[in-house]
PDB file of N, CA, C and O in Angstrom:
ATOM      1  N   UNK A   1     -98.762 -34.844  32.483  1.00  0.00           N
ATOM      2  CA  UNK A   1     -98.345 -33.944  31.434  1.00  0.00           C
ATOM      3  C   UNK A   1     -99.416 -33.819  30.348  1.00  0.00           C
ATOM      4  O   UNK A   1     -99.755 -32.707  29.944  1.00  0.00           O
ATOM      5  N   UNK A   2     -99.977 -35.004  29.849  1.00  0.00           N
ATOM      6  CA  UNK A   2    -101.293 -34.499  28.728  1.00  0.00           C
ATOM      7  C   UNK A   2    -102.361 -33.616  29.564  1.00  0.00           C
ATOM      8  O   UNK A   2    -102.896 -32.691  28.954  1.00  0.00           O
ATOM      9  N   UNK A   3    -102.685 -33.822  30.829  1.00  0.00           N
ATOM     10  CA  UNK A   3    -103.311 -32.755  31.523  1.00  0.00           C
ATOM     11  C   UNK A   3    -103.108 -31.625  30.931  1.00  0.00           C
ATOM     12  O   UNK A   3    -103.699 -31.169  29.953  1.00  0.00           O
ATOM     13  N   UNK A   4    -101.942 -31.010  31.767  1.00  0.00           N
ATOM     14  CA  UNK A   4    -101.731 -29.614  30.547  1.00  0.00           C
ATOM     15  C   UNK A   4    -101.803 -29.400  29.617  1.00  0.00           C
ATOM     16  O   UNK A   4    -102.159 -28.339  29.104  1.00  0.00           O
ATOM     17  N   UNK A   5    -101.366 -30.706  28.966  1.00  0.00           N
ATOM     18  CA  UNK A   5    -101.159 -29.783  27.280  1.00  0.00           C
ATOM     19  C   UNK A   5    -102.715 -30.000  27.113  1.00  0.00           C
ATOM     20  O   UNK A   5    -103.242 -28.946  26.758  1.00  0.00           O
ATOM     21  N   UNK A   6    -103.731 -31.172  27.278  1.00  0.00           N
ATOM     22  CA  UNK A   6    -105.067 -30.150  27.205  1.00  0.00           C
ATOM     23  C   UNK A   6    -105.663 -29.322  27.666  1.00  0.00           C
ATOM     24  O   UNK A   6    -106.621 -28.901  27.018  1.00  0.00           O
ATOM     25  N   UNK A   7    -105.322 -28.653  29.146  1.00  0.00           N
ATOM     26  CA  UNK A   7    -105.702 -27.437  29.785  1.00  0.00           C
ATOM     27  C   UNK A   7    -105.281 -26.154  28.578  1.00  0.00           C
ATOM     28  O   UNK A   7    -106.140 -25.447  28.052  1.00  0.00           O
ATOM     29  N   UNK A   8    -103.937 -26.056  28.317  1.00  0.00           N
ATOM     30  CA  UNK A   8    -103.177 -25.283  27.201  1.00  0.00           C
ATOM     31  C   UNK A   8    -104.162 -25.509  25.670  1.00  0.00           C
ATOM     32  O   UNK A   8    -105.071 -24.729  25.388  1.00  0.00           O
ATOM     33  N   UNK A   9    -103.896 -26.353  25.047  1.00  0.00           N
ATOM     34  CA  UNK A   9    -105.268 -26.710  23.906  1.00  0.00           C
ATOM     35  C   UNK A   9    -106.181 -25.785  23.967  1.00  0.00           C
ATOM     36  O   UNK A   9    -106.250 -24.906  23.108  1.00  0.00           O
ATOM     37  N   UNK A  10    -107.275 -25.883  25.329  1.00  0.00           N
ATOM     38  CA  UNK A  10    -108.620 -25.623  25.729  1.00  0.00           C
ATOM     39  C   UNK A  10    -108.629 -24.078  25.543  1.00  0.00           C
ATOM     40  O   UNK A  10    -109.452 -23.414  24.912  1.00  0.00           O
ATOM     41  N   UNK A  11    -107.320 -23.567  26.363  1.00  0.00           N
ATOM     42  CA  UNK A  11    -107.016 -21.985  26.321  1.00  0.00           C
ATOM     43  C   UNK A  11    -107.088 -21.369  25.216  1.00  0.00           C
ATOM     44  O   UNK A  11    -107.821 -20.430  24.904  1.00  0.00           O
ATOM     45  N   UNK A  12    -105.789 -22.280  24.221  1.00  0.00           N
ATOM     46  CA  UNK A  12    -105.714 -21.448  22.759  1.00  0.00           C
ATOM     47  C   UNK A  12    -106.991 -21.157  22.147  1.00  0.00           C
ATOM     48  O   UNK A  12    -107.263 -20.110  21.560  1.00  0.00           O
ATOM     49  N   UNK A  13    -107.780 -22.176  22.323  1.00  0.00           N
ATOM     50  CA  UNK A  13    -109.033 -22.519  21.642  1.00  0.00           C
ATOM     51  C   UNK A  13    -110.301 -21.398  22.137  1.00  0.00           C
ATOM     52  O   UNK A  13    -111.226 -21.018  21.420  1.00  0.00           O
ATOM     53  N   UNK A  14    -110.077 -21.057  23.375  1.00  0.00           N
ATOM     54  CA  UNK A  14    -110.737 -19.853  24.024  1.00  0.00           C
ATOM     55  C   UNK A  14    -110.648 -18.962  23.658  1.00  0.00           C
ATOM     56  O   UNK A  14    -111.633 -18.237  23.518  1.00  0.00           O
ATOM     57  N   UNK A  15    -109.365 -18.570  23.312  1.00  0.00           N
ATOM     58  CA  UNK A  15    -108.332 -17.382  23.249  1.00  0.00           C
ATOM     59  C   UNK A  15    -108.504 -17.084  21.952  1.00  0.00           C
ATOM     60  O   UNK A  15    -108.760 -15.925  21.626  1.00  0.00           O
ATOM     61  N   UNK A  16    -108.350 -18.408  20.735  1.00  0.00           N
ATOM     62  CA  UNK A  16    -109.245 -17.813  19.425  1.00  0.00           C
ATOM     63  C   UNK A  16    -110.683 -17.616  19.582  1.00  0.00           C
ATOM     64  O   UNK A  16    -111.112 -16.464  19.508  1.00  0.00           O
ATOM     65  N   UNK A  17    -111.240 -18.291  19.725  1.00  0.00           N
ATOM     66  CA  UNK A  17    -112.754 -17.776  20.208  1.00  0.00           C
ATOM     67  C   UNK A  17    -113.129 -16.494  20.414  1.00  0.00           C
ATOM     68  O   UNK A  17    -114.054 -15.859  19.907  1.00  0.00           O
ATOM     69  N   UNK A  18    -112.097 -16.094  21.426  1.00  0.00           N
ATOM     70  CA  UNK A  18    -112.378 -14.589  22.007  1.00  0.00           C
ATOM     71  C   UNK A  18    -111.905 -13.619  21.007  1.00  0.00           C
ATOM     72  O   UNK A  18    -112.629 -12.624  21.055  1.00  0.00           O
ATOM     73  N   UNK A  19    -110.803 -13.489  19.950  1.00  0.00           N
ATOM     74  CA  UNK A  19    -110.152 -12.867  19.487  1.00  0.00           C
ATOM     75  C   UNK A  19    -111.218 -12.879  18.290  1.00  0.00           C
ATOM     76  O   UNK A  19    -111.383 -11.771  17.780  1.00  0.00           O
ATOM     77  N   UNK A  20    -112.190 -14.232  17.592  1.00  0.00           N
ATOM     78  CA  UNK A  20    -112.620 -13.844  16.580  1.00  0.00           C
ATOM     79  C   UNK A  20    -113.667 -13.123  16.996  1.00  0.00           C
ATOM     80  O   UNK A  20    -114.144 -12.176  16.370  1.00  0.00           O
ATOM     81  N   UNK A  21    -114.144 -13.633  18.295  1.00  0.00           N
ATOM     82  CA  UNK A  21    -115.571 -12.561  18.661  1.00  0.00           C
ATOM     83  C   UNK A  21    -115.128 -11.121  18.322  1.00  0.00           C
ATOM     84  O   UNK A  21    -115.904 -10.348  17.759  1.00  0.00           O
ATOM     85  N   UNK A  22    -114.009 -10.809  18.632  1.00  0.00           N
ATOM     86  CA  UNK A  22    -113.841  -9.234  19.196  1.00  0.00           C
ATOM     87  C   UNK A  22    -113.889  -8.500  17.379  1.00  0.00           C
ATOM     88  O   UNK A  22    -114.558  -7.591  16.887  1.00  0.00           O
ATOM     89  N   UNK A  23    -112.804  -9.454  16.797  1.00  0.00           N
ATOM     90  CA  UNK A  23    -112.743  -9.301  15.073  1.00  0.00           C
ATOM     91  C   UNK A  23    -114.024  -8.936  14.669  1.00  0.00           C
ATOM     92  O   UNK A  23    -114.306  -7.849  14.164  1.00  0.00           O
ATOM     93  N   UNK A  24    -115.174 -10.290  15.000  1.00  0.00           N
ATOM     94  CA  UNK A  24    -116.564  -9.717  14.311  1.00  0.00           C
ATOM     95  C   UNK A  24    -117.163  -8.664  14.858  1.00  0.00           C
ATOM     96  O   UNK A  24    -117.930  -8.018  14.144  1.00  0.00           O
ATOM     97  N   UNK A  25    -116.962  -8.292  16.137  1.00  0.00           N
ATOM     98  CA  UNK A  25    -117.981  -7.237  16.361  1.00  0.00           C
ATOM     99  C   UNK A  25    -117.241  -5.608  15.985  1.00  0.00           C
ATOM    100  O   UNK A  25    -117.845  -4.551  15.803  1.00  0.00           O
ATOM    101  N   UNK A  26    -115.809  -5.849  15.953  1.00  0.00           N
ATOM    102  CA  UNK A  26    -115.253  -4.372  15.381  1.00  0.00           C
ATOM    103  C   UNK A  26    -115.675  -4.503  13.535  1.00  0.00           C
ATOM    104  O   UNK A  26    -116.213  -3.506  13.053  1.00  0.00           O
ATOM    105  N   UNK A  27    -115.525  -5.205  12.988  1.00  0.00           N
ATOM    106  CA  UNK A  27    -116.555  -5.404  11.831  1.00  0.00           C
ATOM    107  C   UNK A  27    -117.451  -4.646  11.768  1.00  0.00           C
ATOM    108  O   UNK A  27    -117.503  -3.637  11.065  1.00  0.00           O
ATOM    109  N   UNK A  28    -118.484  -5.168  12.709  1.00  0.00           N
ATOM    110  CA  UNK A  28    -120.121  -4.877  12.813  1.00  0.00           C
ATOM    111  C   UNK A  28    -120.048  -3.242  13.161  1.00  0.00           C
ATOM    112  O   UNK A  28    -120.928  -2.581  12.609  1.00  0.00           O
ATOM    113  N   UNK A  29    -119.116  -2.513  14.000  1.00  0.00           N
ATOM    114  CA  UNK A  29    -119.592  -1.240  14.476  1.00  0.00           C
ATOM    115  C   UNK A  29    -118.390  -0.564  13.543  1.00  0.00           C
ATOM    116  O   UNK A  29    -118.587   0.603  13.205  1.00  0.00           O
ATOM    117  N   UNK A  30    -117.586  -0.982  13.252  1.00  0.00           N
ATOM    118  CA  UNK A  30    -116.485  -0.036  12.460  1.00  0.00           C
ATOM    119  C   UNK A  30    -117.004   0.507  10.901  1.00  0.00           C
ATOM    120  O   UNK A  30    -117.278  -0.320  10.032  1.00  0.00           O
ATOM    121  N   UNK A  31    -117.104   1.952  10.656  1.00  0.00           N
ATOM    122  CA  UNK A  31    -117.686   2.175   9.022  1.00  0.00           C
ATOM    123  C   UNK A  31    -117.135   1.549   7.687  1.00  0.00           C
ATOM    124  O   UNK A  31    -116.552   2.504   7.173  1.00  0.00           O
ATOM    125  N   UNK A  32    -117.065   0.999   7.255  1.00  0.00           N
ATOM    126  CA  UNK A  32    -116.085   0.566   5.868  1.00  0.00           C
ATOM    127  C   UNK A  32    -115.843   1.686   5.183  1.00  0.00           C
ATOM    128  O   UNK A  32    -116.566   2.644   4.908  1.00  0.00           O
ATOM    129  N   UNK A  33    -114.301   1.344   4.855  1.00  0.00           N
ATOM    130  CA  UNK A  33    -114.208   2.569   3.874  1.00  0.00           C
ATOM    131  C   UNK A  33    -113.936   2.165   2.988  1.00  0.00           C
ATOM    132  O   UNK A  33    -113.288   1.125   2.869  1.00  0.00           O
ATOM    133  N   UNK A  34    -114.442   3.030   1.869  1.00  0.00           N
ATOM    134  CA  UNK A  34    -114.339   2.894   0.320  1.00  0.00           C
ATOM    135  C   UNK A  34    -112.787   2.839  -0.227  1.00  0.00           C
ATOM    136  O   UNK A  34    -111.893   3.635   0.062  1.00  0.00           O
ATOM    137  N   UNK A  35    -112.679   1.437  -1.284  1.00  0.00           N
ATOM    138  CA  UNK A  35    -111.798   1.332  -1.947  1.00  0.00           C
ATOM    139  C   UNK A  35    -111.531   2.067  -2.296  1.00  0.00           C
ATOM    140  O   UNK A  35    -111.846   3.125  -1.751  1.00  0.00           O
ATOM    141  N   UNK A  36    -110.626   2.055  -3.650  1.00  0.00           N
ATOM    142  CA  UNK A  36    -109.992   3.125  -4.476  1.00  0.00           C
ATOM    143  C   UNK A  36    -111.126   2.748  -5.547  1.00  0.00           C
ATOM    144  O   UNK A  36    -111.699   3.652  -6.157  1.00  0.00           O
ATOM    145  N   UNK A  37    -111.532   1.006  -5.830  1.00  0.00           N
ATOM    146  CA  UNK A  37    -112.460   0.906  -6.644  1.00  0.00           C
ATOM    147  C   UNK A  37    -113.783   1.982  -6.884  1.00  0.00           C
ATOM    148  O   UNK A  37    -114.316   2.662  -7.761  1.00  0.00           O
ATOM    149  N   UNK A  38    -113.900   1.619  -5.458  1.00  0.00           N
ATOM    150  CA  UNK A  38    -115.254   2.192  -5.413  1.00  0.00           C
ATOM    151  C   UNK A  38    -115.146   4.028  -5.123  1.00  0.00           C
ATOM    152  O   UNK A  38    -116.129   4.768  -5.149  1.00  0.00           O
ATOM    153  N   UNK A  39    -114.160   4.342  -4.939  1.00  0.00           N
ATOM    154  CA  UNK A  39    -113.958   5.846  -4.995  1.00  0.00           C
ATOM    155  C   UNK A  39    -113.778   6.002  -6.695  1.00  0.00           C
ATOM    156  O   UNK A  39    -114.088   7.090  -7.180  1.00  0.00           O
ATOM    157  N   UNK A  40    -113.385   5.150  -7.403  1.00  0.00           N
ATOM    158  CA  UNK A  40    -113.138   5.731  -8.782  1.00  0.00           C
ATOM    159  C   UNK A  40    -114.492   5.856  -9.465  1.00  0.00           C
ATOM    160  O   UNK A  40    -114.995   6.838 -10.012  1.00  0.00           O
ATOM    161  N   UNK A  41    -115.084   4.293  -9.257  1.00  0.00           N
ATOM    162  CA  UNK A  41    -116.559   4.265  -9.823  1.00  0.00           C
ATOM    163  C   UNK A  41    -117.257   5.512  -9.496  1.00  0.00           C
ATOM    164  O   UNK A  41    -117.872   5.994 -10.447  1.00  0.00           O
ATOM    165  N   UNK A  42    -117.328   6.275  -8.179  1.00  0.00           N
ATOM    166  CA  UNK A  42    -118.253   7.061  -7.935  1.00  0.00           C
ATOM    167  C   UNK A  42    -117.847   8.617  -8.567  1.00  0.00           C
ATOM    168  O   UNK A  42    -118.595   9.498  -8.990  1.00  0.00           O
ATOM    169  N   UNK A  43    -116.868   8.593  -8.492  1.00  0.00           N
ATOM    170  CA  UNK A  43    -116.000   9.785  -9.146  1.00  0.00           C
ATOM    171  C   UNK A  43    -116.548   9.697 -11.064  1.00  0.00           C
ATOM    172  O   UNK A  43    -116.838  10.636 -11.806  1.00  0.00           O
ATOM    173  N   UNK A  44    -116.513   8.091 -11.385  1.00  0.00           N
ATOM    174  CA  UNK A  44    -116.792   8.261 -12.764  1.00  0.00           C
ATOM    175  C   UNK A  44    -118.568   8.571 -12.637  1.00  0.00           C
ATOM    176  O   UNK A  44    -119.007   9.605 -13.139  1.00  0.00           O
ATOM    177  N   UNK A  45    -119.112   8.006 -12.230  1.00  0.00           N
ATOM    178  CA  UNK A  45    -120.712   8.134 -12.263  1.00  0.00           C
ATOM    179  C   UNK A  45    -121.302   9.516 -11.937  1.00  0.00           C
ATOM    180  O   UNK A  45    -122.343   9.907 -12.464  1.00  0.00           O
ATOM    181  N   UNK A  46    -120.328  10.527 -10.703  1.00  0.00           N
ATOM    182  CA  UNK A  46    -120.527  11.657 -11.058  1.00  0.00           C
ATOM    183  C   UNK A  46    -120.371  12.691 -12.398  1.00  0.00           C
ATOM    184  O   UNK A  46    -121.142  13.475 -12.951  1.00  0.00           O
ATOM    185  N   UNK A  47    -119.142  12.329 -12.596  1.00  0.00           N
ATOM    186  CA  UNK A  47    -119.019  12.751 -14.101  1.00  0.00           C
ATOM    187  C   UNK A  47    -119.657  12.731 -15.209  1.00  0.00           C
ATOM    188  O   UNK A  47    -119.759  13.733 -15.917  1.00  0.00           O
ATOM    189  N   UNK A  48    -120.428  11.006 -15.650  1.00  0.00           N
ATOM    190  CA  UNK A  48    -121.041  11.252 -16.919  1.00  0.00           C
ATOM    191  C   UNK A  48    -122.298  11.074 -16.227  1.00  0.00           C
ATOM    192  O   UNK A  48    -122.936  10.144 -16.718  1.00  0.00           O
ATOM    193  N   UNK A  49    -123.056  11.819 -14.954  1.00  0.00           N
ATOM    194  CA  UNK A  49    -124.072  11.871 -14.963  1.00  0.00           C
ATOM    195  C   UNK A  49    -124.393  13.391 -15.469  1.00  0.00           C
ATOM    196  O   UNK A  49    -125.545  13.820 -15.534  1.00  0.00           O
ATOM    197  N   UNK A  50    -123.493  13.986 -15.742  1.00  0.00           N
ATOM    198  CA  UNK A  50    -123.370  15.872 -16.428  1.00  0.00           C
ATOM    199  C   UNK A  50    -122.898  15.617 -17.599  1.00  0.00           C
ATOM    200  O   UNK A  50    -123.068  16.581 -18.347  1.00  0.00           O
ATOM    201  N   UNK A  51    -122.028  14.154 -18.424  1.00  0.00           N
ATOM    202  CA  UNK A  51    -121.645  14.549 -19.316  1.00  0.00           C
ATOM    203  C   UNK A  51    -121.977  13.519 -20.295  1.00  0.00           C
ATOM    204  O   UNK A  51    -122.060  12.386 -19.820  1.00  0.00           O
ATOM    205  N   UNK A  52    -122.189  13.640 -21.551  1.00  0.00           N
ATOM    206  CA  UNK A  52    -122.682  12.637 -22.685  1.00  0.00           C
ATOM    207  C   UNK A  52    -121.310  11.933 -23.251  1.00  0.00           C
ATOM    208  O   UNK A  52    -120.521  12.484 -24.019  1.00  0.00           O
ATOM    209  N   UNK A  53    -121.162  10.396 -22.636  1.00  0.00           N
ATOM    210  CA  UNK A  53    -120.323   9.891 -23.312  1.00  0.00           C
ATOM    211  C   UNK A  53    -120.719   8.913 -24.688  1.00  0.00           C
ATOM    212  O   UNK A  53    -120.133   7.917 -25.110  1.00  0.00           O
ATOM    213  N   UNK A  54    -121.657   9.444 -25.083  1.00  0.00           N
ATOM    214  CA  UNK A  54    -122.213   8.726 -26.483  1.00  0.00           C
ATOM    215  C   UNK A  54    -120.699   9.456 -27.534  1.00  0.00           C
ATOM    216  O   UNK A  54    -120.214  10.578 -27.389  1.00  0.00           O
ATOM    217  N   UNK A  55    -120.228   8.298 -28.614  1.00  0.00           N
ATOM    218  CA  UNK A  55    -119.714   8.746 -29.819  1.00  0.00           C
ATOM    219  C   UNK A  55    -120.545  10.013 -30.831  1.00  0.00           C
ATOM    220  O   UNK A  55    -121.758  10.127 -31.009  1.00  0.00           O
ATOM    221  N   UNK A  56    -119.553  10.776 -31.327  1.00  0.00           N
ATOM    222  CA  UNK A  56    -119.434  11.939 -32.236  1.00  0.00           C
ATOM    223  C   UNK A  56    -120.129  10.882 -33.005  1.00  0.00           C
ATOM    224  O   UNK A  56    -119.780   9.719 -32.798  1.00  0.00           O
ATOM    225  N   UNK A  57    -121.480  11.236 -34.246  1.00  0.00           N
ATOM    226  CA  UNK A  57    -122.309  10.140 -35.202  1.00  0.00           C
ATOM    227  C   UNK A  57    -120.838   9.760 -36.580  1.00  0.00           C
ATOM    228  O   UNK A  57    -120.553   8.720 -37.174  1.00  0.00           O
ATOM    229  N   UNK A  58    -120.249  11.120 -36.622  1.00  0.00           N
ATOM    230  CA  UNK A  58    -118.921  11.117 -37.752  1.00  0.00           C
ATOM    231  C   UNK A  58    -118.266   9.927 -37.675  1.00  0.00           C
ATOM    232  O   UNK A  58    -118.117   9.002 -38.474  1.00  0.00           O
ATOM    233  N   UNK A  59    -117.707  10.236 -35.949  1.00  0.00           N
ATOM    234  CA  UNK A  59    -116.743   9.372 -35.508  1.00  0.00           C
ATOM    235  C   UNK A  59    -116.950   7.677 -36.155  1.00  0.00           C
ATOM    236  O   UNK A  59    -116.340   7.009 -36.990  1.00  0.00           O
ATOM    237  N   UNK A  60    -118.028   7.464 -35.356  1.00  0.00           N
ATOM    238  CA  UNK A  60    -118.688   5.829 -35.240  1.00  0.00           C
ATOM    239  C   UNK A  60    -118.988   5.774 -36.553  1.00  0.00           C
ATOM    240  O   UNK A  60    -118.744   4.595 -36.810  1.00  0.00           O
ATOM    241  N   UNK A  61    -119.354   6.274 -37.544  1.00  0.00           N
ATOM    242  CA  UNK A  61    -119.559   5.891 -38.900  1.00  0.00           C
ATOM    243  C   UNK A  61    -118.512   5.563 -39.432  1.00  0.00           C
ATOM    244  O   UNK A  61    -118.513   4.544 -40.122  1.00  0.00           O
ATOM    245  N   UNK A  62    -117.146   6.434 -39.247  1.00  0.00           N
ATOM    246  CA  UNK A  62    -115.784   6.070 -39.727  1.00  0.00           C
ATOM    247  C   UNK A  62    -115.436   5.262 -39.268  1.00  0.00           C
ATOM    248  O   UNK A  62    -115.109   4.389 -40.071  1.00  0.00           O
ATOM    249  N   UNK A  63    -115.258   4.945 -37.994  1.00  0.00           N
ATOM    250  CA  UNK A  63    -115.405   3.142 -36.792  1.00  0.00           C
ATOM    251  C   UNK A  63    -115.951   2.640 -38.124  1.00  0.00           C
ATOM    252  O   UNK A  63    -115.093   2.535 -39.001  1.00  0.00           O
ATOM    253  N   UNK A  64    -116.919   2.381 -38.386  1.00  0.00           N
ATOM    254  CA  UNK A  64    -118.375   1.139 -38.655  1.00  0.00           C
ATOM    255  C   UNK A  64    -117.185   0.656 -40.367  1.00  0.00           C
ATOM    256  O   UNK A  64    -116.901  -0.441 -40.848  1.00  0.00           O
ATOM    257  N   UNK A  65    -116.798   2.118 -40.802  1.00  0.00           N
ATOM    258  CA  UNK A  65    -116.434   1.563 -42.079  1.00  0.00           C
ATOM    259  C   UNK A  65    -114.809   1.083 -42.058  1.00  0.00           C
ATOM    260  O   UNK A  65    -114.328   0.676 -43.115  1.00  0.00           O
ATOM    261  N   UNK A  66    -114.067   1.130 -40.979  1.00  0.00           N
ATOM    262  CA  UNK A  66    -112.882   0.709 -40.815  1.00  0.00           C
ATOM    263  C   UNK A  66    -112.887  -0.820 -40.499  1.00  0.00           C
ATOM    264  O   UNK A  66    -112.059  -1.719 -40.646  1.00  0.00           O
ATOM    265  N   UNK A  67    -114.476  -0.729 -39.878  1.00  0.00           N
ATOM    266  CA  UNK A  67    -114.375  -2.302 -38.946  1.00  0.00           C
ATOM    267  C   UNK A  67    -114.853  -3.481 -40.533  1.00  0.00           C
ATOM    268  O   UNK A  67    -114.298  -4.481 -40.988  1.00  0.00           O
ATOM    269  N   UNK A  68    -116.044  -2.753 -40.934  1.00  0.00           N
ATOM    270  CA  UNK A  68    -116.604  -3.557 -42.338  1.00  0.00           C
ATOM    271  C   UNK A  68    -117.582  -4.361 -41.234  1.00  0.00           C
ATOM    272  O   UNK A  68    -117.674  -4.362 -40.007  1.00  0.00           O
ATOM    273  N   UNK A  69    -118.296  -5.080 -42.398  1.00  0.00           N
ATOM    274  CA  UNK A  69    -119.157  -6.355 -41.962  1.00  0.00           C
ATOM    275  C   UNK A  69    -119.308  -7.155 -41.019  1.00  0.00           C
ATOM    276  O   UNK A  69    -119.779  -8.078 -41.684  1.00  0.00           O
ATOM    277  N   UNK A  70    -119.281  -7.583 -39.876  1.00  0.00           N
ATOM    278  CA  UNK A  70    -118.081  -8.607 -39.465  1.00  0.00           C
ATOM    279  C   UNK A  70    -119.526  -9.183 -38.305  1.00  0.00           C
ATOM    280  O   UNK A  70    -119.811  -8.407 -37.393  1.00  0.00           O
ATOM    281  N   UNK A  71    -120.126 -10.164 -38.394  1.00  0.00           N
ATOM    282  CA  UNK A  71    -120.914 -10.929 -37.289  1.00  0.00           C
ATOM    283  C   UNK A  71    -120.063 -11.405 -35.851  1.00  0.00           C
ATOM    284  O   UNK A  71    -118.955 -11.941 -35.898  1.00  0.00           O
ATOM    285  N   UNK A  72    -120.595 -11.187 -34.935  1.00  0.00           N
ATOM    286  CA  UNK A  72    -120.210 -11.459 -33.795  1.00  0.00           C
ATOM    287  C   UNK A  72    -120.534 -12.528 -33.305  1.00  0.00           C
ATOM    288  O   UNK A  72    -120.164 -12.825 -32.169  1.00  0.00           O
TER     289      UNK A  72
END
């Protein structure tokens, strides 16, 4: 009886073997597709590569005097 159950052992152990081979190589040839992350990032980088997200000079001056002095 331990016969089998290490013949059985040996199998499973094959049988993962084989299953992770197959895992890595659909990996290797399958395209990745883009997150939602990385669909948003690219969606934003198109955008302010046409558009100036620098502050209004008004704006940030009224910022600067709401915030006061303050060391970081």
């Amino acid at each position: 009886m331990k016969q089998t159950v290490t013949i059985e052992t040996e199998n499973v152990a094959i049988l993962q073997l084989l299953r992770n081979l197959a895992a890595m190589s659909l990996v290797k040839f399958v395209p990745e597709t883009p997150s939602q992350d990385d669909l948003l990032l690219a969606r934003l980088n198109e955008v302010y590569s046409r558009e100036d997200s620098s502050l209004d000079p008004s704006l940030m001056m009224a910022q600067i005097e709401a915030i006061g002095e303050e060391n970081w």
